[in-house]
DRENTORKOL-3810 file (N, C-alpha, C; in nm, 4 decimals):
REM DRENTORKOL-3810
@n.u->11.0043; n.v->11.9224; n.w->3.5007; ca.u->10.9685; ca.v->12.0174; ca.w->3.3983; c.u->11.0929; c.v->12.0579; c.w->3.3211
@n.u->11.0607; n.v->12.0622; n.w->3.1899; ca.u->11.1905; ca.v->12.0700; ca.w->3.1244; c.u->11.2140; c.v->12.2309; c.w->3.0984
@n.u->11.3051; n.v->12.3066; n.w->3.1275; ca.u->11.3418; ca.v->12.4339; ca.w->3.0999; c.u->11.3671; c.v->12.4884; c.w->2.9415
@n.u->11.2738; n.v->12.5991; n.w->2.8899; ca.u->11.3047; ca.v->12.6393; ca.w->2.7492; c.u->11.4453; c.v->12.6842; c.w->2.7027
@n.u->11.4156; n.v->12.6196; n.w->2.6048; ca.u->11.5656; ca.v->12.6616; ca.w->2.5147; c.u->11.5584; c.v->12.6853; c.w->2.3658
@n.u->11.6733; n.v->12.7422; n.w->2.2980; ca.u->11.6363; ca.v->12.7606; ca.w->2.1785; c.u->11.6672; c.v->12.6575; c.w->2.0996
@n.u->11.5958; n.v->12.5700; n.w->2.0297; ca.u->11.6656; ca.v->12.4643; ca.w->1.9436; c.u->11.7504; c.v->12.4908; c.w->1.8521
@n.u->11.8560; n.v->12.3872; n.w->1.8170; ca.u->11.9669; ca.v->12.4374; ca.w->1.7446; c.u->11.9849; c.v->12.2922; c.w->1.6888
@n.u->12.0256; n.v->12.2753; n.w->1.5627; ca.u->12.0644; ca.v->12.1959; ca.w->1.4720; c.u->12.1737; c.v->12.2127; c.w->1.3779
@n.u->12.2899; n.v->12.1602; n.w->1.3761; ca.u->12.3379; ca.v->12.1669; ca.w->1.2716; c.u->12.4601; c.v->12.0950; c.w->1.1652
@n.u->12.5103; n.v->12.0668; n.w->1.0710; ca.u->12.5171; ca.v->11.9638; ca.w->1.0192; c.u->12.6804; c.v->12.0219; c.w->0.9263
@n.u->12.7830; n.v->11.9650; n.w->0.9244; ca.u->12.8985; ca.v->12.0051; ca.w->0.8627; c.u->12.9642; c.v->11.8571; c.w->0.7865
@n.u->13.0155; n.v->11.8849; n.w->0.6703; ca.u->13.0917; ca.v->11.8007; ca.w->0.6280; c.u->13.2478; c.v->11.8172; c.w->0.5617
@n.u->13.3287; n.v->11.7775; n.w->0.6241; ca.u->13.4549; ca.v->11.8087; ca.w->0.5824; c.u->13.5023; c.v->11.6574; c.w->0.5029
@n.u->13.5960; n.v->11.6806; n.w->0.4022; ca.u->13.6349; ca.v->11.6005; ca.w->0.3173; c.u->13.8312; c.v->11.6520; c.w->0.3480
@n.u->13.8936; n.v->11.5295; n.w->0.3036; ca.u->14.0542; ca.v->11.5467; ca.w->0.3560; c.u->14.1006; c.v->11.4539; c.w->0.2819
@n.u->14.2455; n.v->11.3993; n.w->0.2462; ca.u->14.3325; ca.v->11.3035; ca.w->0.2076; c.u->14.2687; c.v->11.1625; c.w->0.2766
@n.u->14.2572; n.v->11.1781; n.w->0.3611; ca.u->14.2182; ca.v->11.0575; ca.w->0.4703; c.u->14.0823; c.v->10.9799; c.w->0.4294
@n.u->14.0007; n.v->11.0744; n.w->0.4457; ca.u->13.8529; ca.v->11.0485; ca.w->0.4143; c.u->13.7877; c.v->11.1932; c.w->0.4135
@n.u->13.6444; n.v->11.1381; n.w->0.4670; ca.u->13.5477; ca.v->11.2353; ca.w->0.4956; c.u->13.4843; c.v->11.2208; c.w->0.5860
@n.u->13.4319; n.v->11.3314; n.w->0.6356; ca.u->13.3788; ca.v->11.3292; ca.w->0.7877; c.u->13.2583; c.v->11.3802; c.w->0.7921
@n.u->13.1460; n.v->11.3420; n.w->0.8632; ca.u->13.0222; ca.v->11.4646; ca.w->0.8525; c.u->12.9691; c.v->11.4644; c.w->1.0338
@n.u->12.9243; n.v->11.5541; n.w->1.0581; ca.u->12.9024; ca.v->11.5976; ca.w->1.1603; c.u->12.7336; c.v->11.6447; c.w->1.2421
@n.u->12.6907; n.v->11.5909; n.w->1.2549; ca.u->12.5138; ca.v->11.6446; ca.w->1.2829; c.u->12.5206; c.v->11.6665; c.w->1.4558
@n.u->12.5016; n.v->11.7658; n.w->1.4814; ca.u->12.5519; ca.v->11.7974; ca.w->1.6385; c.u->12.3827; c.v->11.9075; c.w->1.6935
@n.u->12.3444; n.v->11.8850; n.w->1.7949; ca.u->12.1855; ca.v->11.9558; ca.w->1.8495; c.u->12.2132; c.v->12.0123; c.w->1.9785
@n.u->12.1643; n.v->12.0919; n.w->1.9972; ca.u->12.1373; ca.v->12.1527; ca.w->2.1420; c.u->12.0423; c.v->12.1163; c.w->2.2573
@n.u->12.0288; n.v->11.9855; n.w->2.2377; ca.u->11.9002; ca.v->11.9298; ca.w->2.3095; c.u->11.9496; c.v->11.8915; c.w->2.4059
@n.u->11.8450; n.v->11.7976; n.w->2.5241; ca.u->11.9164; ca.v->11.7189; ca.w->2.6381; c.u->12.0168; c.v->11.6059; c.w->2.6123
@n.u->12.1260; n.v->11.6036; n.w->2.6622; ca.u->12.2143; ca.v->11.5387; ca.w->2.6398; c.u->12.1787; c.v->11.3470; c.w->2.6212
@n.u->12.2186; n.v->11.2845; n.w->2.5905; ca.u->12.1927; ca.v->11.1200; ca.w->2.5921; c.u->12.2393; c.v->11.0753; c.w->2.7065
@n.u->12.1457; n.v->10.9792; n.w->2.8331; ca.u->12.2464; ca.v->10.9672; ca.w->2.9480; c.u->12.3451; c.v->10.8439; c.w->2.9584
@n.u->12.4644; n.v->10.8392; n.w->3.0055; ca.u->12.5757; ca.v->10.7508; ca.w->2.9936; c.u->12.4865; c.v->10.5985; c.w->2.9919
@n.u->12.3901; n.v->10.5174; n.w->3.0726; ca.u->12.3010; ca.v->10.4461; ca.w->3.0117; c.u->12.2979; c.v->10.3908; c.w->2.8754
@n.u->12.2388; n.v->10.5057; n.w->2.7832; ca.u->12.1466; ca.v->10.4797; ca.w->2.6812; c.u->12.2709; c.v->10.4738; c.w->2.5701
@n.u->12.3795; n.v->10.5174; n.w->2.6257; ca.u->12.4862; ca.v->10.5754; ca.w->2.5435; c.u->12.5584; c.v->10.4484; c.w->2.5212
@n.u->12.5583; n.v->10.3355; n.w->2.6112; ca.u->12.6102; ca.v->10.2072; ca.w->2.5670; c.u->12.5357; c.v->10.1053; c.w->2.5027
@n.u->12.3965; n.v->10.1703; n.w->2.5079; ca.u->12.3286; ca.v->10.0561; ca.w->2.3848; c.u->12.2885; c.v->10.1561; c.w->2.2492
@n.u->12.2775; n.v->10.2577; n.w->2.2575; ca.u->12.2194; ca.v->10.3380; ca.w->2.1513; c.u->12.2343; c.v->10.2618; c.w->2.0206
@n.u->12.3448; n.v->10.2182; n.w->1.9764; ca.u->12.3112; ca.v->10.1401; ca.w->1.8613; c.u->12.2714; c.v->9.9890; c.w->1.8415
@n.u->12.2100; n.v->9.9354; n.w->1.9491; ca.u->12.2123; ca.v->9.8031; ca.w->1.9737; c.u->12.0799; c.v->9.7846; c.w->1.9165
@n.u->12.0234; n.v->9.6458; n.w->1.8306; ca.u->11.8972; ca.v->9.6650; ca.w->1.7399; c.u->11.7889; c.v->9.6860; c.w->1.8932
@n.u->11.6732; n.v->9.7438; n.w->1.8399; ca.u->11.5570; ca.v->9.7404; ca.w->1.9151; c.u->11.5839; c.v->9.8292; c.w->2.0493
@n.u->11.6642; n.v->9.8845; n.w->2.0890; ca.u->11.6874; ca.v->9.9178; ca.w->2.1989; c.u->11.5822; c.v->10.0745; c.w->2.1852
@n.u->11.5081; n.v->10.1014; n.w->2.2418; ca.u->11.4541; ca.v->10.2711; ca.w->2.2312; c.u->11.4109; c.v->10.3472; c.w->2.3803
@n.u->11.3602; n.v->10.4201; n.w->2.4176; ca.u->11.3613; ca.v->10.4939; ca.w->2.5358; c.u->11.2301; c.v->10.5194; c.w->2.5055
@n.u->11.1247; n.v->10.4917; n.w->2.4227; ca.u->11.0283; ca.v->10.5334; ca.w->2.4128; c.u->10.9210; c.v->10.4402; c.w->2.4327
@n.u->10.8319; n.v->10.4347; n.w->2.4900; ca.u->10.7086; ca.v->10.3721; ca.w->2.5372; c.u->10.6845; c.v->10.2561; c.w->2.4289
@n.u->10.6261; n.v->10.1448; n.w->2.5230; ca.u->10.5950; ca.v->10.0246; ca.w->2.4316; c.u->10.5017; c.v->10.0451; c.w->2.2958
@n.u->10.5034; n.v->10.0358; n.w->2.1635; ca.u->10.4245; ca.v->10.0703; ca.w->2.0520; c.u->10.5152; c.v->10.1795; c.w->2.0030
@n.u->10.5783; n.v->10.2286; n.w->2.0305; ca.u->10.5639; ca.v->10.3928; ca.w->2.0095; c.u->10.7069; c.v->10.3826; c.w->1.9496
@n.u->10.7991; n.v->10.2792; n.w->1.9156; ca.u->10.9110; ca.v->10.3142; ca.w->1.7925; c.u->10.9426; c.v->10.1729; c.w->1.8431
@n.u->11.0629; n.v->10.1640; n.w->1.7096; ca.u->11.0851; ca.v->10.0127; ca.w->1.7124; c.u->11.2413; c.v->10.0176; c.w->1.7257
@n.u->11.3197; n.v->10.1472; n.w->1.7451; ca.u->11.4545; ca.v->10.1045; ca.w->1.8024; c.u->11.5221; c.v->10.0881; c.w->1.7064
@n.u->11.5561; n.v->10.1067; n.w->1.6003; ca.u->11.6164; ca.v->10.0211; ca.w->1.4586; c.u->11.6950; c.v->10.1109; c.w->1.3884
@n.u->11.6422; n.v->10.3037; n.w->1.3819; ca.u->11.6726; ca.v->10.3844; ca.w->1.3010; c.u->11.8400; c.v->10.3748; c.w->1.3055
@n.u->11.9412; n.v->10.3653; n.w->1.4736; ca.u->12.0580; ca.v->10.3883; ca.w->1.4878; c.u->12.1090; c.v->10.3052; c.w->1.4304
@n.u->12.0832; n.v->10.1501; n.w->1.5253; ca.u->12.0983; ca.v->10.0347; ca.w->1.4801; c.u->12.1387; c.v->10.0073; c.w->1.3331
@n.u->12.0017; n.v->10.0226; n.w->1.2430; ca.u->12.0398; ca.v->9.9931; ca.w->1.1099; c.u->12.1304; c.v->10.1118; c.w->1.0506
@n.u->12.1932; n.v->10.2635; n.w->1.0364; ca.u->12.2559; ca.v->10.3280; ca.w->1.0433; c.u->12.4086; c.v->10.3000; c.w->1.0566
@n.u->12.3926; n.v->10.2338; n.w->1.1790; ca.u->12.5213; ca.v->10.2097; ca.w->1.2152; c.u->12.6054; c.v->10.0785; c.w->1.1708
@n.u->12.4694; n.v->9.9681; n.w->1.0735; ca.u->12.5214; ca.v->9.8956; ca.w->1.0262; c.u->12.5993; c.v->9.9037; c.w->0.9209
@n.u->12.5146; n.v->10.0144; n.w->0.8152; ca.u->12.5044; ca.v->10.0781; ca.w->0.7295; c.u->12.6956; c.v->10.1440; c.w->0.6613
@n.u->12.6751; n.v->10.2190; n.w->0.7761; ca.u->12.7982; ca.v->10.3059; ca.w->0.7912; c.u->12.9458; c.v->10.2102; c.w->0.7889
@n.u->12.9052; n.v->10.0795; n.w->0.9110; ca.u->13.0329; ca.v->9.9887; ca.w->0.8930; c.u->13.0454; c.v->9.8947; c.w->0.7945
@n.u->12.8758; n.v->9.8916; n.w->0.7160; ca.u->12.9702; ca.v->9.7584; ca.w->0.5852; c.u->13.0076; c.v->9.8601; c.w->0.4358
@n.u->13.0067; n.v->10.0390; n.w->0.4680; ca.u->13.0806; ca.v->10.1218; ca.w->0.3782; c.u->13.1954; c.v->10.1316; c.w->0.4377
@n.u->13.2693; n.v->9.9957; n.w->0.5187; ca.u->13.4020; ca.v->10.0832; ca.w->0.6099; c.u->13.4166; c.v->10.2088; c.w->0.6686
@n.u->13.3218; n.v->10.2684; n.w->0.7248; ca.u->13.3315; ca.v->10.4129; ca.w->0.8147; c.u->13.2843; c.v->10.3729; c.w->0.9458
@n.u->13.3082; n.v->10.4752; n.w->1.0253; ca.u->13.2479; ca.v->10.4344; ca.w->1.1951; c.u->13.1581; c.v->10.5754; c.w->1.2153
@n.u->13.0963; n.v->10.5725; n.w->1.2914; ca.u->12.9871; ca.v->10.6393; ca.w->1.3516; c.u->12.9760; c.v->10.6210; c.w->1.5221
@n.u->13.0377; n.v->10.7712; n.w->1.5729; ca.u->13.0850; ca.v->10.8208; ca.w->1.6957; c.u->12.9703; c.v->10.9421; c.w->1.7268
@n.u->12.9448; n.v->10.8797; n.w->1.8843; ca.u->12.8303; ca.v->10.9896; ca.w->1.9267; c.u->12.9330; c.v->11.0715; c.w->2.0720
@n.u->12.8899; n.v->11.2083; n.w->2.0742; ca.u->12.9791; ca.v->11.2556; ca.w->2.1351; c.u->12.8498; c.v->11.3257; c.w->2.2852
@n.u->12.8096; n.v->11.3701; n.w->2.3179; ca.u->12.7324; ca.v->11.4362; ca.w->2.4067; c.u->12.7596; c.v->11.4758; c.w->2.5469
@n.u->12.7230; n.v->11.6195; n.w->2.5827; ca.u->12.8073; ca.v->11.6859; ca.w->2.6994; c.u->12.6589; c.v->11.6984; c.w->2.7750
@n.u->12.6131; n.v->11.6554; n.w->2.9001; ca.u->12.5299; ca.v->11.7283; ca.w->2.9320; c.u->12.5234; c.v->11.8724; c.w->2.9604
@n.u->12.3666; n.v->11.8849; n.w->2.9527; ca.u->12.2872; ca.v->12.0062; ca.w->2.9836; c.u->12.3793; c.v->12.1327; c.w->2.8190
@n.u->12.4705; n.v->12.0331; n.w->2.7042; ca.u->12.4984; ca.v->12.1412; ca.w->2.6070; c.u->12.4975; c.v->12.0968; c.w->2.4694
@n.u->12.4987; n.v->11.9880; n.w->2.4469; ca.u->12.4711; ca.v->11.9590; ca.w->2.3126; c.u->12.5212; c.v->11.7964; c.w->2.2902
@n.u->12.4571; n.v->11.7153; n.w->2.1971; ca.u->12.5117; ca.v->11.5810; ca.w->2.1213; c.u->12.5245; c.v->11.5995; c.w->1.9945
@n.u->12.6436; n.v->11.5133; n.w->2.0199; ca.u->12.6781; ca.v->11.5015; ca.w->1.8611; c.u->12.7099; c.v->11.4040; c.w->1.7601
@n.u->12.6258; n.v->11.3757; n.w->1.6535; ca.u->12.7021; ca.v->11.2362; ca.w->1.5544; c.u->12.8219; c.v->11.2336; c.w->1.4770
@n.u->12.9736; n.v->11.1940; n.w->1.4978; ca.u->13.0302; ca.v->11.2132; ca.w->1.3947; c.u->13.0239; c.v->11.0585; c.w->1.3118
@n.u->13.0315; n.v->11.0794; n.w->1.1897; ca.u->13.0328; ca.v->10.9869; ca.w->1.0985; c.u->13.1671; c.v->11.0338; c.w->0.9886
@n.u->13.2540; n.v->10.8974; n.w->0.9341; ca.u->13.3331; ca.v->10.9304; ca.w->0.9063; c.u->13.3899; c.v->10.7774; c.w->0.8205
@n.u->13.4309; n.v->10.8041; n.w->0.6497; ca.u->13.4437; ca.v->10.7342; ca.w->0.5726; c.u->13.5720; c.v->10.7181; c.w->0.5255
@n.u->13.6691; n.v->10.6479; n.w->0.4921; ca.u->13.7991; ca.v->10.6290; ca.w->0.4376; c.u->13.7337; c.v->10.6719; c.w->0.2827
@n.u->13.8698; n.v->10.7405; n.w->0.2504; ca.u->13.9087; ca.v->10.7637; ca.w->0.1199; c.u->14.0071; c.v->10.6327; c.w->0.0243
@n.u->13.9758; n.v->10.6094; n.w->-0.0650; ca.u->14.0424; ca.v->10.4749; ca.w->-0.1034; c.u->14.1947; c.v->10.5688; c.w->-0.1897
@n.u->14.2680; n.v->10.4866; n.w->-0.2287; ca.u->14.3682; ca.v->10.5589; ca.w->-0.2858; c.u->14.2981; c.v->10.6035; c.w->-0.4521
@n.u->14.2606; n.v->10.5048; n.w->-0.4796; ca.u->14.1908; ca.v->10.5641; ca.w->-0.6324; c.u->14.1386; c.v->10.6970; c.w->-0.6196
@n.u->14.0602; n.v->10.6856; n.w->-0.5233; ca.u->13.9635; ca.v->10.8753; ca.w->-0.4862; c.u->14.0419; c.v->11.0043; c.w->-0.4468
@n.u->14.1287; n.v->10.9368; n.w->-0.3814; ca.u->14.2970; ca.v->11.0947; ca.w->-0.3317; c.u->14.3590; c.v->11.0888; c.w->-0.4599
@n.u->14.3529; n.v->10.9759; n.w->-0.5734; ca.u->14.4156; ca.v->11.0460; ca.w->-0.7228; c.u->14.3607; c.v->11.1497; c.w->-0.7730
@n.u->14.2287; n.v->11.1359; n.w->-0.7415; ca.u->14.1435; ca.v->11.2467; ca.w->-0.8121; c.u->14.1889; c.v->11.4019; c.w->-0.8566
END
């Protein structure tokens, strides 16, 4: 039985010389070390046969590396996970 909690969501983006960073971090059950080495692998899901097709991270994470950025999942049990995502700044864009 899963114990109540208050849901929490929330989402930050910082920009720097370097690049930019964005942050989507939840208060939910943590991801377990498991799921945490395929999470972005295509098709991979935790959810019952029919019932998702595994792809959302996957394609995301393809996404993210052919814009040159990486996409880092962070998660503590029993306190929160977190996505950081994070893009190089080209030198043309720090002229700005």
């Amino acid at each position: 039985m899963l114990k109540s909690f208050s849901a929490s969501l929330s989402a930050l983006c910082y920009f720097a010389c370097a690049g930019a960073e964005i942050r989507v971090k939840d208060n939910g059950p943590d991801i377990p070390e498991e799921a945490q080495k395929k999470i972005f692998e295509p098709f991979y899901t935790t959810k019952n046969s029919g019932e998702g097709t595994g792809l959302g991270l996957s394609v995301t994470f393809n996404i993210i590396k052919r814009l040159n950025g990486d996409l880092h999942l962070n998660t503590q049990p029993g306190e929160f996970t977190e996505f950081t995502i994070t893009f190089p700044v080209s030198s043309e864009e720090q002229a700005l």
